[in-house]
C-alpha positions as CSV (number, residue, x, y, z in Angstrom):
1,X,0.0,0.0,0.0
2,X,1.1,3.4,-0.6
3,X,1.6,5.9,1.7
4,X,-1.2,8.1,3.3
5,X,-1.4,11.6,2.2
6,X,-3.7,14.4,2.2
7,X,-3.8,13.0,-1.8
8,X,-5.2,9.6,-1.0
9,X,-8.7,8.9,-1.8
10,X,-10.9,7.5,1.0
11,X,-13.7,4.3,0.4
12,X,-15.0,2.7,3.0
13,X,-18.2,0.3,3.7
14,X,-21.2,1.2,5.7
15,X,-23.0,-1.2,7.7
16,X,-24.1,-2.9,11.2
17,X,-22.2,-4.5,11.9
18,X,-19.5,-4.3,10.1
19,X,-16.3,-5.8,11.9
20,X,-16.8,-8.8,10.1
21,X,-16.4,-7.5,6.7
22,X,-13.7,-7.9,4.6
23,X,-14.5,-5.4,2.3
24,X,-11.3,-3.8,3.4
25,X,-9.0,-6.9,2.6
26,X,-9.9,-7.4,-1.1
27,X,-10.5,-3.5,-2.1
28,X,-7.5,-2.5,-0.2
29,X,-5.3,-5.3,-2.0
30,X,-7.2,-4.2,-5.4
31,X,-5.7,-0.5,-5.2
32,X,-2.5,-1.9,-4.6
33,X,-2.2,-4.1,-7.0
34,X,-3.5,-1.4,-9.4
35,X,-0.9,1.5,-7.7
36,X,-3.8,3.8,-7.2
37,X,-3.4,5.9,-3.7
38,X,-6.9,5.4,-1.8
39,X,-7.6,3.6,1.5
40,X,-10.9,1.7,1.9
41,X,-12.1,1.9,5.5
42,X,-15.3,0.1,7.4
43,X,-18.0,2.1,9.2
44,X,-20.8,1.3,11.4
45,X,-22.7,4.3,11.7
46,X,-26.2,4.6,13.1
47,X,-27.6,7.0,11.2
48,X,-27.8,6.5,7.7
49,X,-28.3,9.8,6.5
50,X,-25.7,11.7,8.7
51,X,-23.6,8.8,7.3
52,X,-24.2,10.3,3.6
53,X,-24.0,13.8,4.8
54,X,-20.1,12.6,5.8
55,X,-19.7,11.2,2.3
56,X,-20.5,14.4,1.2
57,X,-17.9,16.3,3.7
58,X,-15.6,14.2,3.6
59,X,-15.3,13.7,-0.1
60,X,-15.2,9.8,0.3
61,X,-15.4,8.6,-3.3
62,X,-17.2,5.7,-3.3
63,X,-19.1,3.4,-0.7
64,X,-20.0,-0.4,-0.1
65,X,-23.5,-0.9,1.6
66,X,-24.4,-3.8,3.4
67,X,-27.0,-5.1,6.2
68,X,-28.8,-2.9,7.3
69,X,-28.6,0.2,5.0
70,X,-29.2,-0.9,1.2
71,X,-32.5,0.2,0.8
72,X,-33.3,3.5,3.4
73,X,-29.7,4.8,1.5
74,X,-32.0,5.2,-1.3
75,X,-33.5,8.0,0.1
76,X,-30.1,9.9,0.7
77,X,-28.9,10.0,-3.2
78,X,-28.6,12.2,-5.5
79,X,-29.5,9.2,-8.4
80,X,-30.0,6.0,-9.0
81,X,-29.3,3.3,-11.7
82,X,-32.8,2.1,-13.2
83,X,-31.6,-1.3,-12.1
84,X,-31.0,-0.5,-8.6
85,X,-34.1,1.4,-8.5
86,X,-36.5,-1.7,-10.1
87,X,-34.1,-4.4,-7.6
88,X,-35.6,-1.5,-4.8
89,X,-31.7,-1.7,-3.0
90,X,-28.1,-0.3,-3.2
91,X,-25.0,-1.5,-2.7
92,X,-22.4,0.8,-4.3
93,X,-21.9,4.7,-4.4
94,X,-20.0,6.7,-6.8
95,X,-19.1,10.4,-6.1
96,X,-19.1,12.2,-8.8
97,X,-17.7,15.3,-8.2
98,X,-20.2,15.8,-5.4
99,X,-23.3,14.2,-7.1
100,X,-23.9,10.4,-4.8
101,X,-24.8,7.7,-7.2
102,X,-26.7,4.8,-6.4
103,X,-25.9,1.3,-8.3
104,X,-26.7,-2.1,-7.3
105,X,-23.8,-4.9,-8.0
106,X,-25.5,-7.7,-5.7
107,X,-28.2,-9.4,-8.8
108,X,-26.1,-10.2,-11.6
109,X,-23.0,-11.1,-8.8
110,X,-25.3,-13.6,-7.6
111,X,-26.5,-14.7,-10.5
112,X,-22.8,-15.3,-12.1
113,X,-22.2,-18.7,-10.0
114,X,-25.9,-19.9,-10.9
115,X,-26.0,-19.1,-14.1
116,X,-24.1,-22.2,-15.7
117,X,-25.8,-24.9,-13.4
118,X,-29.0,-23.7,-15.3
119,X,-32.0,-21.3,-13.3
120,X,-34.8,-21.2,-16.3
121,X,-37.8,-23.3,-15.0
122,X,-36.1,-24.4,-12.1
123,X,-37.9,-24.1,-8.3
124,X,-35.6,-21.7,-6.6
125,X,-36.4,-20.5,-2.9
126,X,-34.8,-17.2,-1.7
127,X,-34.8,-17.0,2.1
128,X,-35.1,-13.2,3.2
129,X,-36.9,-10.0,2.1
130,X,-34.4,-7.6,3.0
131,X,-31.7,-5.7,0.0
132,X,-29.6,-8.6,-0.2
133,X,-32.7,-10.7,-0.9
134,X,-34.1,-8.2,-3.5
135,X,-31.0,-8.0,-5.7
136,X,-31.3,-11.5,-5.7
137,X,-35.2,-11.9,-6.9
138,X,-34.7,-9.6,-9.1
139,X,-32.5,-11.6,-11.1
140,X,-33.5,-15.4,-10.4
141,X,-36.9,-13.6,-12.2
142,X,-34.6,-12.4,-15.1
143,X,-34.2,-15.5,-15.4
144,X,-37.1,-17.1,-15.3
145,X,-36.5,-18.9,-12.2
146,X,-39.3,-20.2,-10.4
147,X,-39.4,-18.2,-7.4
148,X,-40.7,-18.8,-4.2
149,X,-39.7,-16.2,-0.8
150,X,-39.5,-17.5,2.6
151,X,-38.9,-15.0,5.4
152,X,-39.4,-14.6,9.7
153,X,-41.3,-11.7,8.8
154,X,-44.0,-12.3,7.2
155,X,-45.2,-8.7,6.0
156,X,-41.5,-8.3,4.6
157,X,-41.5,-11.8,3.0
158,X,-45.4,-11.3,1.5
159,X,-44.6,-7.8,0.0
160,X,-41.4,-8.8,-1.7
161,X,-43.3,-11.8,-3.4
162,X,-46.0,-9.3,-4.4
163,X,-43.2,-7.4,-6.3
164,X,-42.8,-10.8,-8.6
165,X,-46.6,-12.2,-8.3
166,X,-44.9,-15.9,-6.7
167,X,-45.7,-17.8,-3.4
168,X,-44.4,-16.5,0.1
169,X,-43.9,-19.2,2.3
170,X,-43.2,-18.7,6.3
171,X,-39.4,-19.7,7.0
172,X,-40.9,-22.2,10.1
173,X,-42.7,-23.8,7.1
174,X,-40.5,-25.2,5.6
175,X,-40.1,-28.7,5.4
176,X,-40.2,-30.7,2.0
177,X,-37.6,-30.6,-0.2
178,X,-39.3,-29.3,-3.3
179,X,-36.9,-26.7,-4.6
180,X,-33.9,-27.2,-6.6
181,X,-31.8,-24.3,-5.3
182,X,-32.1,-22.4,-2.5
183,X,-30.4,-19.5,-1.3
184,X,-29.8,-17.5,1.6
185,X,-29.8,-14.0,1.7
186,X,-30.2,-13.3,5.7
187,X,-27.4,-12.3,7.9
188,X,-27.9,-16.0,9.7
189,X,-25.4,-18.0,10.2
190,X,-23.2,-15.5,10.4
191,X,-20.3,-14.3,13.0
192,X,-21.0,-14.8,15.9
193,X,-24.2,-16.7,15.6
194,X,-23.1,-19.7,13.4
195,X,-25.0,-21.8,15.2
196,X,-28.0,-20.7,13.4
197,X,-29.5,-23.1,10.1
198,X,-30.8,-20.7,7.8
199,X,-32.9,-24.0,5.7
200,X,-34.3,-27.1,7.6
201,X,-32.1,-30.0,6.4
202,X,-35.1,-31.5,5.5
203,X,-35.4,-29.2,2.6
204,X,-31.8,-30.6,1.2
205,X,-31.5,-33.2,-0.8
206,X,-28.0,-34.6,-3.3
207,X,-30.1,-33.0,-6.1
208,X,-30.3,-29.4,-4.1
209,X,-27.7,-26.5,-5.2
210,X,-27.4,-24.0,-2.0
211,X,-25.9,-20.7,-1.7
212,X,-25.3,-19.0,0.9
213,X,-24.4,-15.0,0.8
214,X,-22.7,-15.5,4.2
215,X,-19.1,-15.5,4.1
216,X,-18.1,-15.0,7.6
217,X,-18.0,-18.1,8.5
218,X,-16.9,-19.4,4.9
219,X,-18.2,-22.5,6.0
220,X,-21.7,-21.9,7.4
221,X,-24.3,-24.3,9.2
222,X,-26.3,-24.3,6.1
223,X,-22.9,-24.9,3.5
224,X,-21.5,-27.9,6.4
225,X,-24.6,-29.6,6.3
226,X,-25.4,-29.2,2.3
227,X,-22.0,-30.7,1.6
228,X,-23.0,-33.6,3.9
229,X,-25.7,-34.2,1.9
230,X,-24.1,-34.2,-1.4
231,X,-25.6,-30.8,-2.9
232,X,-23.8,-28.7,-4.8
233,X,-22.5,-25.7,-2.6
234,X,-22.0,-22.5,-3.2
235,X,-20.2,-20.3,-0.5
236,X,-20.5,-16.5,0.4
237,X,-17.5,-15.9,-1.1
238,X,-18.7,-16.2,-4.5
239,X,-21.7,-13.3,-4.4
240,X,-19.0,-11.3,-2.2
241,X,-15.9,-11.2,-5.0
242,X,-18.2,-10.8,-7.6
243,X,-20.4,-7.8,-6.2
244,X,-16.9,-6.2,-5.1
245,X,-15.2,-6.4,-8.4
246,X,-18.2,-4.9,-10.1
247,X,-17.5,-1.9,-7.5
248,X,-14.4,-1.6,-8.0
249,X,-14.6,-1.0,-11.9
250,X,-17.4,1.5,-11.0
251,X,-15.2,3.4,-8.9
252,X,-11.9,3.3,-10.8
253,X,-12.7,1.6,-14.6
254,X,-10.3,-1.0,-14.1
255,X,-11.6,-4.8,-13.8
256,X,-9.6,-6.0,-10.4
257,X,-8.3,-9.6,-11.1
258,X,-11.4,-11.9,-9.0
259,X,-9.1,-14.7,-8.2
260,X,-6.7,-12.6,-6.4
261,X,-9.5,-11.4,-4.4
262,X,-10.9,-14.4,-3.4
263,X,-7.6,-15.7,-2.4
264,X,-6.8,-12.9,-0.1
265,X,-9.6,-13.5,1.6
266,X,-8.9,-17.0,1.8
267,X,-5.3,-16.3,2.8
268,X,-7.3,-13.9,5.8
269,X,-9.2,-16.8,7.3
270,X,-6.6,-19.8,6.5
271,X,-8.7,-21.6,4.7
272,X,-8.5,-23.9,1.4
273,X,-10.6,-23.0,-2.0
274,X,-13.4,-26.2,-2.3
């Protein structure tokens, strides 16, 4: 990393929480690698809108948001990508030159790993209503998944399968394993509760391809027990490079190599690529 200097340009993520995020690790090695002098930082703030108003005062140039903030950000921008807007969340800001853009790089990041073991026609579940959970719909519907929401909440979970005219189903409901993927979009599972199942086992069966958006633990409840069962698995870490590299060539048009991302953050927690 360079040095720090009044010159260097300042990213950061918003969220909470946020210690868990290693946002910093991969964006941090991307402007390295790439020699450009900015420093990406990690926020928790409890305010969303005095969070924007320090965009604004501080000059950051651009901004990750995560759980809880991608949709009341929307609120706070200047503009927002006709994607981001129909997907109803953000995940990325752009300064430019004072104006705040709004984009959304979670839907086709999620889609990326999916795409190839086939979505058209297939019975896809998507556990959540929150952004995260959004971005996805958005695209498994592209697609022409067949999509069915599951959520705690069920006013959330209801409205969001309004948006798409498919079935809600309560999360405690869950029990047969009709779907042939599933995802999860919620923040369970994650540090410090990974003790918590996102998906009844009973849902999972060798047939089922799971993904989870978690990637802190890599290894969730959900991705431990749908490897024991034979499904194909698909870990946080594959949403998480991809939306992040889509950033990243927002904020500086340069396409960060994805493998070298992924392995940083696999050289962070010590673990082996599956």
């Amino acid at each position: 990393m360079q040095a720090i200097t009044a010159d260097t340009q300042l990213f950061c993520v918003l969220g909470n929480p946020v210690t868990h995020s290693k946002s910093p690790l991969i964006h941090n090695r991307a402007f390295a690698d790439n020699c450009i002098n900015a420093v990406y930082l990690a926020f928790a703030p409890g305010n969303i809108g005095q969070a924007v108003a320090a965009i604004r005062q501080l000059h950051i140039q651009g901004a990750s948001i995560t759980i809880p903030f991608k949709q009341t950000i929307m609120d706070h921008l200047d503009w927002i990508d006709d994607q981001a807007r129909t997907i109803g969340a953000v995940n990325t800001i752009v300064n430019q030159e004072g104006r705040l853009l709004g984009y959304n790089t979670d839907s086709q990041a999620a889609i990326q790993p999916l795409a190839p073991l086939g979505i058209a026609g297939k019975q896809v579940l998507v556990i959540g209503a929150g952004g995260a959970a959004r971005s996805v719909a958005f695209g498994i519907h592209r697609h022409k998944g067949r999509l069915t929401i599951a959520n705690r909440a069920e006013d959330r979970g209801r409205a969001l399968a309004t948006t798409y005219g498919v079935r809600f189903v309560p999360l405690e409901a869950l029990t047969n394993p009709e779907f042939d993927i599933i995802i999860n979009t919620t923040a369970m599972g994650m540090d410090p509760d990974t003790d918590v199942l996102s998906c009844p086992g009973e849902c999972l069966t060798p047939d089922t391809v799971v993904m989870d958006v978690v990637y802190s633990p890599l290894e969730t409840r959900l991705i431990s027990l749908a490897r024991k069962k034979g499904c194909t698995a698909i870990d946080g870490l594959a949403m998480f490079v991809a939306q992040a590299a889509a950033q990243f060539a927002l904020w500086t048009g340069i396409e960060p190599d994805m493998e070298k991302m992924r392995q940083s953050v696999l050289d962070h927690l010590n673990v082996q690529s599956f």
